[in-house]
C-alpha positions in Angstrom: 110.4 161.7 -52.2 111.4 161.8 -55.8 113.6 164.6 -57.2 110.1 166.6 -58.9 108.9 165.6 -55.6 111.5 167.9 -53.7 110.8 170.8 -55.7 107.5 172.6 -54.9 108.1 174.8 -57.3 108.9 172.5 -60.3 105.6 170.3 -59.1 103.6 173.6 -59.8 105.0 173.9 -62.8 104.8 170.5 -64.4 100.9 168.3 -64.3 100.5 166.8 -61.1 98.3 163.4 -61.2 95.1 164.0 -59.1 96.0 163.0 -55.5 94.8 159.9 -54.0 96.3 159.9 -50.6 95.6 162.5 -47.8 95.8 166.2 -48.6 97.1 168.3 -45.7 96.9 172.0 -46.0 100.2 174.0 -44.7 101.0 177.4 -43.9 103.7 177.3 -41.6 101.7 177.8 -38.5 101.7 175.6 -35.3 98.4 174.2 -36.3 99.5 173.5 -39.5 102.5 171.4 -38.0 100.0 169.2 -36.0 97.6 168.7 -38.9 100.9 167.4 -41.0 102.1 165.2 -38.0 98.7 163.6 -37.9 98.2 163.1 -41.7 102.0 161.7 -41.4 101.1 158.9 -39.2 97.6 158.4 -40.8 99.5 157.7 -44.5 102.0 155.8 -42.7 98.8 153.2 -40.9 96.6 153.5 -44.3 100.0 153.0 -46.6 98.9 156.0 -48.4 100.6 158.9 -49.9 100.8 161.9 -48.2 100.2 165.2 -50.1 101.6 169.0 -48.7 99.4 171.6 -50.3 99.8 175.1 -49.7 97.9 177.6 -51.4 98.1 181.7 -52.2 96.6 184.9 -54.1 99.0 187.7 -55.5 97.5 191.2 -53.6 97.1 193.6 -55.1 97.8 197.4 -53.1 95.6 201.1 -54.1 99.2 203.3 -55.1 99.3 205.8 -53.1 101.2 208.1 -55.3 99.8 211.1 -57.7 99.8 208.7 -60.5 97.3 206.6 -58.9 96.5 203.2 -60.3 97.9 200.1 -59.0 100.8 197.6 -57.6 101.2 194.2 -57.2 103.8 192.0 -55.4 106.1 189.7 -57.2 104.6 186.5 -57.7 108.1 184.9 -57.9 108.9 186.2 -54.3 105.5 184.9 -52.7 106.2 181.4 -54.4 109.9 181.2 -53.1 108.3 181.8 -49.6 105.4 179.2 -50.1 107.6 176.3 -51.2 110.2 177.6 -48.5 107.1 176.5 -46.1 106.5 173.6 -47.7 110.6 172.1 -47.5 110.6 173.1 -44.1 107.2 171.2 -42.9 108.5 168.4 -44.8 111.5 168.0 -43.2 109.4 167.6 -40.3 107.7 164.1 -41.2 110.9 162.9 -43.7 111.6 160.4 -41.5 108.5 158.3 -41.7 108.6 156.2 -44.6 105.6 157.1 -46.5 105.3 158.3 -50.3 105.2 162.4 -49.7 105.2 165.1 -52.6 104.6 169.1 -52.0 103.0 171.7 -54.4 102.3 175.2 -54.4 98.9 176.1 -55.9 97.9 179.6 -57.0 94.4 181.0 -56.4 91.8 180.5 -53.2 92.9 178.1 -50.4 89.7 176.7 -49.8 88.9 176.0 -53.8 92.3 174.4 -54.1 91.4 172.1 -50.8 88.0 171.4 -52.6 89.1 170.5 -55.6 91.9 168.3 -54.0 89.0 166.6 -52.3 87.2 164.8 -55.1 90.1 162.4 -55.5 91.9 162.7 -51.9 90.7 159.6 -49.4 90.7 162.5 -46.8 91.8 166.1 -46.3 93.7 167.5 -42.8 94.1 170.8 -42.0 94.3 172.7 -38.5 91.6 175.0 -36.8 92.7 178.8 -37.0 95.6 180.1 -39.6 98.4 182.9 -39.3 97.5 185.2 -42.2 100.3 186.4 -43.8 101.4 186.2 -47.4 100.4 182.4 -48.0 96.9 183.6 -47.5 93.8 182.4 -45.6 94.7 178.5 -45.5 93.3 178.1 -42.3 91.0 179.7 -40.1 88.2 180.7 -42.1 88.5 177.7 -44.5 88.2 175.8 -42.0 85.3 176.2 -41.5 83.9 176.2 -45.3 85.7 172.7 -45.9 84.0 170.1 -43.4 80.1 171.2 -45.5 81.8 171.0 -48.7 84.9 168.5 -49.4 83.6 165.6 -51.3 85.8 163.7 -49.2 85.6 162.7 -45.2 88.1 166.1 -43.5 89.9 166.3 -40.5 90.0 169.2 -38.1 93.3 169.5 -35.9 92.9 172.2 -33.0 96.4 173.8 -32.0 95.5 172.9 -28.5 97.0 169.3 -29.8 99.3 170.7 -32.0 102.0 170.7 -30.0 101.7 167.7 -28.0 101.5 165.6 -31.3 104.5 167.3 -32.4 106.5 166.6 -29.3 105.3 162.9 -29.4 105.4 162.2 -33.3 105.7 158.1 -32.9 103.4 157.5 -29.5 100.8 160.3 -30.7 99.3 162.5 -27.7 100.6 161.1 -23.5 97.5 160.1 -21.6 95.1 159.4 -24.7 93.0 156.4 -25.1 93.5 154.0 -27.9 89.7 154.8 -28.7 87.4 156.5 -31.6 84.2 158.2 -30.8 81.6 158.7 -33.3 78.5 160.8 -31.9 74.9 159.4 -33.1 71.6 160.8 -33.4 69.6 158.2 -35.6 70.2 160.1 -38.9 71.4 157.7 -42.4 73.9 160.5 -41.6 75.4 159.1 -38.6 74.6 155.3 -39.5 77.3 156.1 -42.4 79.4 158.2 -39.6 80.0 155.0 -37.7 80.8 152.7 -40.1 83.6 155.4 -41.2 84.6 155.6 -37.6 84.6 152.1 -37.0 86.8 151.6 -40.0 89.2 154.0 -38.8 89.4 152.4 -35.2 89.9 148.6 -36.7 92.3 150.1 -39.0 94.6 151.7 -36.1 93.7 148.6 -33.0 91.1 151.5 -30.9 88.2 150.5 -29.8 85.0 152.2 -31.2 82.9 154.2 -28.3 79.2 155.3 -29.5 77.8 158.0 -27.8 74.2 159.1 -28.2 73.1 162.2 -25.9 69.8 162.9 -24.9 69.2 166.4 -23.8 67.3 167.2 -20.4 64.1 167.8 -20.2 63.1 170.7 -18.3 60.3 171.9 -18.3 60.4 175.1 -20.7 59.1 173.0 -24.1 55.8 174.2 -24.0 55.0 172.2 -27.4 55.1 168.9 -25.9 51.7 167.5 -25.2 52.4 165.3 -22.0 55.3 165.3 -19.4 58.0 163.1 -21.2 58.7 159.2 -18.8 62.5 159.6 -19.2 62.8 156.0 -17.8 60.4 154.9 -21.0 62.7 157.3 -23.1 65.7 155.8 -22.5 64.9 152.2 -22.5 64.2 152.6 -25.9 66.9 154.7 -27.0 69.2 151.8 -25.1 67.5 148.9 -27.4 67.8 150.9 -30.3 71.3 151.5 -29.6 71.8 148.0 -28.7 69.8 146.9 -32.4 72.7 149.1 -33.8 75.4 147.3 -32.4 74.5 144.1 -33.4 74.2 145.1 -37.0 78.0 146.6 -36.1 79.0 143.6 -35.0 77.7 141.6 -38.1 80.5 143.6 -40.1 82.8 144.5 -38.0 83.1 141.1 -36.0 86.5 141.4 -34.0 85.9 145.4 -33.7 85.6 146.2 -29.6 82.9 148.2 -29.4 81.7 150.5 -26.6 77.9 152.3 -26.2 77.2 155.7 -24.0 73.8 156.8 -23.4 74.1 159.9 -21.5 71.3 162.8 -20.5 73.4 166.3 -21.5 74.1 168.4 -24.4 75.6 166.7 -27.2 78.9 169.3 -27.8 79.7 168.9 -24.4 79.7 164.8 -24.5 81.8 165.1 -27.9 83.8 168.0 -26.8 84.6 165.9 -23.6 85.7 163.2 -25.6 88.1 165.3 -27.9 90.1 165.7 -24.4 90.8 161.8 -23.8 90.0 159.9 -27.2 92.1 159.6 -30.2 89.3 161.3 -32.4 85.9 162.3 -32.3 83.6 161.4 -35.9 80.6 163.0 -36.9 78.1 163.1 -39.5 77.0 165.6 -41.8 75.0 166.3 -45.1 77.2 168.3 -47.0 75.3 171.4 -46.7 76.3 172.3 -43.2 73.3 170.9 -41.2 72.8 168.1 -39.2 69.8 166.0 -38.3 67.7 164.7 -35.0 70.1 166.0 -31.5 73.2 166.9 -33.6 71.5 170.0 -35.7 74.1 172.4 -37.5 75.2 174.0 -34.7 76.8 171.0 -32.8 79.7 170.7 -35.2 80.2 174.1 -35.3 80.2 173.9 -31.3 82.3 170.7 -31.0 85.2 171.9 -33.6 85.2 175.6 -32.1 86.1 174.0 -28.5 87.4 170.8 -29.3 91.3 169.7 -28.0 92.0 166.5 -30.3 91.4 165.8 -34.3 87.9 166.1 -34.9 86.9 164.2 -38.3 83.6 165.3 -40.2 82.1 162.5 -42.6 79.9 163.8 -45.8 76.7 161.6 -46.6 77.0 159.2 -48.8 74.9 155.9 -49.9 76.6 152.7 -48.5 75.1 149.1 -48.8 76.0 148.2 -45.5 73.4 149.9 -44.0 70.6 148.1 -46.5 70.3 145.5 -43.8 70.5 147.6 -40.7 66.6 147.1 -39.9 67.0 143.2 -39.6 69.0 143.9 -36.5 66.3 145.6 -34.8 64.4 149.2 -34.4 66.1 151.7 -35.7 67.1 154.9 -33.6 64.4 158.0 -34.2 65.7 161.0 -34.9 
């Protein structure tokens, strides 16, 4: 760290260039911890720079005394304990030798996180915040961020927290070296997978598809015929199989893995959060997802999720202009 670097409070105080890295968001919490010890090691394997953000409002209190009117706290006294925070998390990761720098912002945690996030190559933050006088980093945010950052975001749960933090170098005892990216047949997933497969070539994991197909039983009175499962998944399988060719073609030395399974989609991904080293999935931007993995499967798989869950917003990428001269395409 460079000497501005060391000094939250003279980095929010002097322009800061936009950050290019991975954004973290810290508030002192366990969760918070985790989310930094993951980012750590993630800007260590991507020889990016790693950027502590913490964020806060001044409140403001009703006076309670015959004068009415009102009283605020001393900004001075919340920054001192904000960049306090932010020394102390830091000292956590120093070791590692990655470019690192702190700042304070003032004003809504989740705008400042947004913001951060149209130049940030991807923004970490844990599942559930402490409250407090830093404000609302987590929790709440959380959940506003995945729909919204411009940039792909990862969710750490504090169920993992404190196993990454007792194993920073070797990561979480009893994990496999694999990624799993959930599918559905959506462009949404298509560009999921090519995220997550970049992500597993990048740290030596192999890539593990899943694609669940829920049950049928019996209680979906708008379908015209009873559904020949066998049929079903037959073609969902050489769909699948189309998709990992066109894999293949551009990630050539990338071990790849593909799971069909009958079941509800959170429960497969949720499942996996327990024994893989993350879980990917696709969405919009706008907080809904498309074909088997609808809005509330994210919502279901980060709620109950027990390893880093990353979210991937849409975007257009040429890779997938040739994905149809591999084969059929999965139907949503």
């Amino acid at each position: 760290m460079t000497s501005q670097e060391q000094s939250p409070q003279g980095a929010a105080h002097e322009p800061i260039p936009a950050p290019t890295g991975i954004v973290v968001g810290i508030d002192g919490s366990e969760q918070s911890i985790g989310a930094l010890i993951w980012a750590a090691r993630q800007a260590r394997l991507r020889n990016v720079p790693l950027h502590l953000v913490t964020a806060y409002t001044v409140p403001i209190f009703a006076a309670s005394g015959l004068d009415g009117g009102y009283a605020t706290v001393d900004d001075d006294v919340i920054r001192q304990g904000a960049e306090a925070v932010l020394r102390e998390s830091a000292a956590k990761v120093a070791h590692l030798d990655i470019e690192m720098d702190a700042r304070v912002e003032n004003g809504d945690a989740a705008g400042v996180l947004l913001e951060l996030s149209e130049t940030a190559e991807l923004l970490v933050f844990g599942s559930r915040g402490r409250g407090g006088f830093i404000g609302r980093l987590l929790g709440s945010v959380s959940s506003a961020l995945p729909a919204h950052a411009k940039c792909p975001t990862v969710t750490v749960p504090l169920s993992c927290a404190a196993r990454l933090e007792e194993g920073l170098e070797e990561g979480r005892a009893g994990i496999e070296k694999v990624v799993t990216v959930g599918v559905d047949g959506s462009d949404q997933a298509r560009y999921a997978v090519l995220v997550a497969a970049e992500q597993a070539q990048l740290s030596g994991s192999t890539l593990r598809i899943i694609c669940a197909v829920q049950p049928y039983t019996g209680s979906l009175a708008w379908m015209p015929a009873p559904v020949d499962r066998e049929a079903l998944f037959t073609e969902i399988r050489s769909q699948l199989e189309a998709g990992e060719k066109w894999l293949r073609n551009h990630f050539p030395k990338l071990p790849i893995e593909i799971e069909l399974l009958e079941g509800s989609a959170v429960e497969a991904l949720v499942k996996a959060t327990e024994t893989t080293e993350l879980v990917v999935m696709g969405t919009r931007g706008r907080g809904g997802f498309a074909g088997m993995m609808l809005g509330s499967t994210t919502d279901g798989v980060r709620h109950h999720a027990k390893g880093p869950i990353m979210v991937v917003r849409d975007r257009e990428d040429p890779r997938q202009d040739d994905r149809t001269a591999f084969g059929p395409l999965l139907k949503t």
